[in-house]
N, C-alpha and C positions, 0 to 999 in steps of 0.2 A: 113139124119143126123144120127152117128152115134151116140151112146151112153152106157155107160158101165152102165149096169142095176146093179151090183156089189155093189156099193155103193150107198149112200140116203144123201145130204147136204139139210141143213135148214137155212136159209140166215133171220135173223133179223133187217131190218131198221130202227131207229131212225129218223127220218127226221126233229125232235123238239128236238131234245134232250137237244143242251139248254137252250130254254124254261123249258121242263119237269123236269130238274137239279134244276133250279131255283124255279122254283114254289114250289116242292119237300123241297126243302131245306129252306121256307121261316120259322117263326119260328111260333110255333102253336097255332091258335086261329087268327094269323093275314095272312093268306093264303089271295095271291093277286088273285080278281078274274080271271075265267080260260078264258074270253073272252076280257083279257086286251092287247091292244098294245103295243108289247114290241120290243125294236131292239137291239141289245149287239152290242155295236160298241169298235172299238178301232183304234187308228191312223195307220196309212197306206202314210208311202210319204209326211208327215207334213201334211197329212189333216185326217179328222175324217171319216172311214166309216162305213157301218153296214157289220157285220160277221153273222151274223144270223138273225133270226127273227122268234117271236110267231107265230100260227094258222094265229087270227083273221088281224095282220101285213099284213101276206102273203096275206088276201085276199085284206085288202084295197092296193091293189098296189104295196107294200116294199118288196127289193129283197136283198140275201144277194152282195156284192161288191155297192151297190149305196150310195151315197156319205151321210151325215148326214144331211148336209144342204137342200139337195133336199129332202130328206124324210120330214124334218119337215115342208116343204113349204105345204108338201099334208096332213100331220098328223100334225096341230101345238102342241095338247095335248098327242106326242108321249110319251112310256116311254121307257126312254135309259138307259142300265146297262152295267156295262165295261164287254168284253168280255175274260172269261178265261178258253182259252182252258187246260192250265193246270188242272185243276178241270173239266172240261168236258172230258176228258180221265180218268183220276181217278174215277171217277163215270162210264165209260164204260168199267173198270178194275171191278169195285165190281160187277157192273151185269153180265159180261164175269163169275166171280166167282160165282153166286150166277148160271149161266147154267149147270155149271160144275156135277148140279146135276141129268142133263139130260143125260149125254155123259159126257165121261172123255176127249173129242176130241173137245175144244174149241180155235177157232180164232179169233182175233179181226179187224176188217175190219176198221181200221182210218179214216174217224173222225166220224162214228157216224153208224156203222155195225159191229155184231157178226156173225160166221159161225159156226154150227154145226155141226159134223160128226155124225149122228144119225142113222148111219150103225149098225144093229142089237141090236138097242134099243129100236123100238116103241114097242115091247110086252109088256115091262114093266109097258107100259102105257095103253097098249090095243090096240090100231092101230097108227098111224102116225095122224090122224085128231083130235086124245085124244090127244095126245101130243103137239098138238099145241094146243089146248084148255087151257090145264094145263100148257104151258108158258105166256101165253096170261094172264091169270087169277092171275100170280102167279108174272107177271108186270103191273098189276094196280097201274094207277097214267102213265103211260108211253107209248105214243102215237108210237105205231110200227106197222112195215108192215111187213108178217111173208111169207116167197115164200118156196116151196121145189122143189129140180129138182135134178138132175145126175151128178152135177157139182159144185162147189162152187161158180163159176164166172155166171153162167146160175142162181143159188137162188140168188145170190145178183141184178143180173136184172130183174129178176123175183119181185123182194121185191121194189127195187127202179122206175120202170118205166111203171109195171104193177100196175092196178087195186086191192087193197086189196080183194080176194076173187074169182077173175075173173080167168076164165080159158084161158088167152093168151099164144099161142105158141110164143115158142122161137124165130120163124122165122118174126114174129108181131111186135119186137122190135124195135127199131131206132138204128142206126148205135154205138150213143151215150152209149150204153149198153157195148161198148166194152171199156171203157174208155180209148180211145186214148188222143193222142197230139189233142187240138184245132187246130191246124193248118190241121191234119191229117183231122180228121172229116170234117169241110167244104170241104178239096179237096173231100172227100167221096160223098158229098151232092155234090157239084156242079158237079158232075160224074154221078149225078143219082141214086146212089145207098146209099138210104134212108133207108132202111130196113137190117137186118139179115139177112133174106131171101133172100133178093136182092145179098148179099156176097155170100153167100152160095150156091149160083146156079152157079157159076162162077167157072172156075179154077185156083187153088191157084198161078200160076206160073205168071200170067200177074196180078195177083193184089200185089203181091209180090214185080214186077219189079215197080210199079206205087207207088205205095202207103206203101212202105218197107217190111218188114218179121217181122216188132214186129204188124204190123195190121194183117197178118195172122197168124200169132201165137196165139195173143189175143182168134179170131176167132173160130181156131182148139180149144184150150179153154173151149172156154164159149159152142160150139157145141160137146163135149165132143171125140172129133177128136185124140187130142192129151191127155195122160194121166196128172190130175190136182188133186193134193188133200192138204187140208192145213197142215199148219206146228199148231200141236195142243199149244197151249199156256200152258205152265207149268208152274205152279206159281213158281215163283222166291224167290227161299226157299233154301239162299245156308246152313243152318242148319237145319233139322229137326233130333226130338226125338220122341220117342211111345213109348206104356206101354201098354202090354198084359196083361187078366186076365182068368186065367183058371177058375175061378168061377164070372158072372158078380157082377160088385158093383151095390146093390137094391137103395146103399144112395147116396144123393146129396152130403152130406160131405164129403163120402168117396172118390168120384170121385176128390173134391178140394181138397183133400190133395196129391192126384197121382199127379194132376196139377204141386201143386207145387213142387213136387220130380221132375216132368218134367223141369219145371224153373232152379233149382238147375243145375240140369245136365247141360243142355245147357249153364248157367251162368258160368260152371267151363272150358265148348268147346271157348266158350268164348274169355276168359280168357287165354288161351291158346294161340289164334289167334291174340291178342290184340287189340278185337273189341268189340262193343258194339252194342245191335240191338236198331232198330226204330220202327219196328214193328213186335207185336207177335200177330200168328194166331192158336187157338186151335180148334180141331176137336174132338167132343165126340161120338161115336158110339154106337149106343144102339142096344142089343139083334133083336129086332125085326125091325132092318134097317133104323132106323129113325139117323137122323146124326143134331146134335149142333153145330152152329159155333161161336166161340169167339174170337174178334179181338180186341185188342190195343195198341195205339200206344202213343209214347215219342216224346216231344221236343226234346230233347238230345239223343244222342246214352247213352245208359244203358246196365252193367252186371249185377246189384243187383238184386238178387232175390226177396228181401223183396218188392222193388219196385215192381216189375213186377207182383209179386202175388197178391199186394195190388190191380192195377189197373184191376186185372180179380177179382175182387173178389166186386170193383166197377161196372166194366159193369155188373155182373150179379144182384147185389141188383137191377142195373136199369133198368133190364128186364122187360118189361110189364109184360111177364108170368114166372112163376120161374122154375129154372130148373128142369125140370121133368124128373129123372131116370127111370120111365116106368118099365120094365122085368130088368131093369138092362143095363151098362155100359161095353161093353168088351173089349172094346180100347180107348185110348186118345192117338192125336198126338199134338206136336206142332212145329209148326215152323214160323222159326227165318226170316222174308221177306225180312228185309231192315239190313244191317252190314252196319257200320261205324270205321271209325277207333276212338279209345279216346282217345286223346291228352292231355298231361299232365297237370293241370293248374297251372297257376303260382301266388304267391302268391300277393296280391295287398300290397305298402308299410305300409299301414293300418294296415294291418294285415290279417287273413285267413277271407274274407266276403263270406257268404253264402245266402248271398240276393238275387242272380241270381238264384241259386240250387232250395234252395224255393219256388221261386215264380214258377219255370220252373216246380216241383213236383204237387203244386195245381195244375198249370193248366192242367198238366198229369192227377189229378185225379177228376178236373171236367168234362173235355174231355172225359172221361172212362166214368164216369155216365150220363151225358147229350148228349154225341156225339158229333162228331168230329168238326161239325159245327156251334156248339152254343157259342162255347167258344172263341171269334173271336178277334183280335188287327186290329188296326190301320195300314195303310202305305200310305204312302206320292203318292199323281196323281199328271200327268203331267196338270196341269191346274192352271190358276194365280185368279181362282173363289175362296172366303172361300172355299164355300159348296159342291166344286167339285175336292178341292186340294186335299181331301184324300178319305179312299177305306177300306175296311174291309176284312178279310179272317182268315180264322181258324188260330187260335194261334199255333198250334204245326207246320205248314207249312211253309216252308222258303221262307223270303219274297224277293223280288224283287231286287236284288244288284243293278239295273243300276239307280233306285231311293235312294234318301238321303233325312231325314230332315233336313230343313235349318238349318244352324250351327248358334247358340247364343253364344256369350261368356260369361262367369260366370261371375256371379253380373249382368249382366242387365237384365232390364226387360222383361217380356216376350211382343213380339208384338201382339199373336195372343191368344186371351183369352179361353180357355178349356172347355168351357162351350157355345156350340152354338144355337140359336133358329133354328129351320128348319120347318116353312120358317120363316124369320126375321119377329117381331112384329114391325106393325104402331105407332108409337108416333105423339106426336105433338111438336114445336122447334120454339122456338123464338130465332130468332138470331139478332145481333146488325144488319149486312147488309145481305141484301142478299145472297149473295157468302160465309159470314163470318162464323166463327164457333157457334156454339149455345152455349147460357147463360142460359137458363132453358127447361125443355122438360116435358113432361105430359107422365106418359106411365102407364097404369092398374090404372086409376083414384088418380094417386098419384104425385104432382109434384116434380120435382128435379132440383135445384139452383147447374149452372154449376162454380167450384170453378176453377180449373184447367183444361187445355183440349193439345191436341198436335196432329198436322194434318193440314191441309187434306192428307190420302195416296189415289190417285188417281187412281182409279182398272179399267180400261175399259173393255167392256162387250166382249164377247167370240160371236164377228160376224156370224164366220165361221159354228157356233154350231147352232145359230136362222135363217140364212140366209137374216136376215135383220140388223140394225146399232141397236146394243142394246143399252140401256141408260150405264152411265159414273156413278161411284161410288166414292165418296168423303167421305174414311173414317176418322172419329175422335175417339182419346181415352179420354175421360172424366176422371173426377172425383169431386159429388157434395161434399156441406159444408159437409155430414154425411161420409166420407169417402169410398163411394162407386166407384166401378170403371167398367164402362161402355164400349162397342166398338157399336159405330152409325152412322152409315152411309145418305148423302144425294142421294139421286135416281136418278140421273138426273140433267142437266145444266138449270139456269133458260134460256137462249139465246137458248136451242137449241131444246126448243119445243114450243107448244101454252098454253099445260099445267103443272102447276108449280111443281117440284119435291116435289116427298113424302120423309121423312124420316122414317129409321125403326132404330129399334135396334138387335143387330144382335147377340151378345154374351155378355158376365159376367165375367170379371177376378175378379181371385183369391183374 
């Protein structure tokens, strides 16, 4: 095998990564245990399947592509969370950034692998086996498998199909390492040639003629045959500014106020181009090599200064530790990540409402103190469940165009009450008939005389989802003598079991 001793790649795999996203991001104090079964599924072909899965998932059995319904026959107390890769890249965008301070030569390996050119870096660290100590340490919280080898494609199989730790040759690998066509691979296997090794003994021209030129390419590759090196990811900064200081700043203010001389500038570059950013990333430099980063970002594209300074000036109040000038400050950069164009707005017959601006600026400047993920809205799921109709996701993120919430028309009521139990409280219901809608119900030792009511809407249960015939939902909207107004549902058909439906209560309108 040949190999170009020249260069040194570090291949990091995530193999949890949405798990580790998840957990990571749940909100603090209520962290779900780390040994819970979880599957992110999302529809595939009109049916439901898993895209990923937890650790402890993986070991009872659950794989990603199997269907939802068969998982939950083997796990019925699964927990299922919608899958979004969108945010599982974005989050392998911030760590890809957060390497960058390993090697300026980072790559992202989609969907869940970084690659590092750590070609005449490990001194910095001490050796190459420091270096992966101090990556390793410096991603707690995040289950990775860390390989190095001669080649990009050699660490990434290195990382993915080897042993964390183990010293397997290249040649040890499965064919699978070279990530071909499925199609390709089986003819590999049923040819016999299960191994690297097994390729690599051969000559390239009759596995060529069999099995094409993109499986001996791969090949040449990953056995460093042919030359391979990545394309480094450069953060996507189509403005950047900096400020040099022939004497460094000793102060933390004085640093904020370059900042925002920096804002300024780039507000007027701006402005010029007739755009506005989404997101701003600051770099502070200190004398003795230590580097700060500060990022924030907008609902809206934004040129104002005033804004922009506000929300760096939020993220950093909300800094665990404050910003520490150290020897001094000799540079600050910032740039501009995400451009947008601004579009004029038009004035509403009303008059000029700034109701949207406002509320879009708090949430800019909760986002900035609390992070990106705390600050979260609503959006409508594909599911005819209450409790599974809708989804949550960071407010400044744009939500999902192919979903709508259902359209109401003004003046009527709303059907579906703003205020949900999860999970629905048991009551108890006297109804005139069986089948019929309820006259009084008992719920928190209090009862309530049914004055009005309207229904039944008939919800049937999400088969596909339990893999059995779930019970039948008979909602009613109430309202007793004290003018309260209730949404309570019947469990269940009396005719279509041996035991008698429960009722719960399920939400509170307005």
């Amino acid at each position: 095998m040949q190999q170009s001793s020249s260069r040194r790649y570090l291949a990091l795999w995530m193999p949890f990564l949405p798990a580790d996203r998840w957990r990571m991001m749940q909100v603090r104090g209520a962290t779900a245990p780390a040994d819970l079964a979880i599957a992110f599924v999302a529809k595939q072909r009109g049916a439901m399947r898993i895209m990923a899965v937890s650790p402890t998932a993986l070991a009872l059995g659950l794989a990603p592509g199997m269907a939802l319904a068969d998982a939950r026959s083997q796990i019925p107390d699964l927990t299922t969370v919608t899958h979004e890769p969108a945010e599982d890249e974005l989050w392998l965008e911030q760590l890809a950034n957060h390497c960058r301070h390993y090697t300026p030569s980072v790559a992202i390996d989609l969907p869940d692998a970084i690659v590092l050119d750590i070609t005449g870096c490990t001194h910095l660290f001490g050796d190459e086996a420091k270096l992966i100590s101090d990556i390793e340490a410096s991603l707690a919280g995040v289950r990775v498998h860390i390989a190095a080898a001669f080649t990009p494609e050699a660490a990434l199989a290195l990382a993915r199909f080897a042993s964390p730790g183990s010293q397997v040759p290249i040649e040890a690998l499965p064919v699978a390492a070279l990530r071909l066509e499925e199609t390709t691979q089986m003819a590999l296997r049923r040819a016999g040639l299960l191994t690297i090794g097994d390729l690599a003994s051969r000559p390239t021209a009759p596995l060529a003629a069999r099995f094409g030129d993109q499986a001996v390419a791969a090949l040449d590759r990953l056995l460093g045959r042919r030359d391979s090196r990545i394309v480094p990811r450069v953060l996507d900064a189509p403005l950047v500014v900096e400020m040099r200081f022939a004497e460094p700043l000793a102060q933390a203010e004085a640093a904020l106020m370059a900042l925002d001389a920096l804002v300024a500038e780039a507000a007027v570059e701006l402005t010029q181009r007739g755009h506005g950013g989404r997101r701003f990333a600051a770099r502070l430099y200190r004398s003795d090599g230590v580097k700060t980063d500060l990022a924030v970002e907008t609902g809206q594209p934004t040129r104002d200064p005033g804004t922009v300074t506000r929300l760096f000036r939020e993220r950093i109040e909300g800094l665990a530790d404050p910003l520490d000038p150290g020897f001094g400050f000799d540079m600050i950069t910032l740039a501009v990540l995400v451009l947008e164009p601004i579009k004029s707005a038009q004035l509403s017959l009303e008059g000029d409402s700034r109701d949207e601006e406002v509320l879009a600026a708090l949430v800019d400047r909760l986002g900035a103190r609390l992070g990106r993920h705390r600050i979260r809205r609503f959006a409508p799921c594909d599911s005819h469940i209450p409790e599974r109709a809708f989804r949550t996701f960071p407010a400044i993120a744009a939500p999902n165009p192919s979903l709508e919430w259902p359209s109401i028309r003004r003046g009527d009521p709303p059907r579906r009450p703003l205020h949900l139990f999860n999970p629905p409280e048991r009551i108890d219901v006297i109804a005139s008939v069986p089948e019929g809608p309820p006259r009084r119900f008992r719920w928190r030792r209090q009862e309530y005389n049914v004055l009005r009511h309207e229904g039944p809407e008939r919800i049937a249960g999400e088969w596909w989802h339990l893999g059995k015939t779930a019970p039948t939902r008979d909602y009613y909207r109430v309202e007793d003598v004290n003018g309260g107004r209730f949404w309570i549902f019947r469990d269940g058909l009396y005719n279509g079991s041996d035991s008698p439906p429960a009722w719960y209560l399920h939400g509170l309108f307005a």
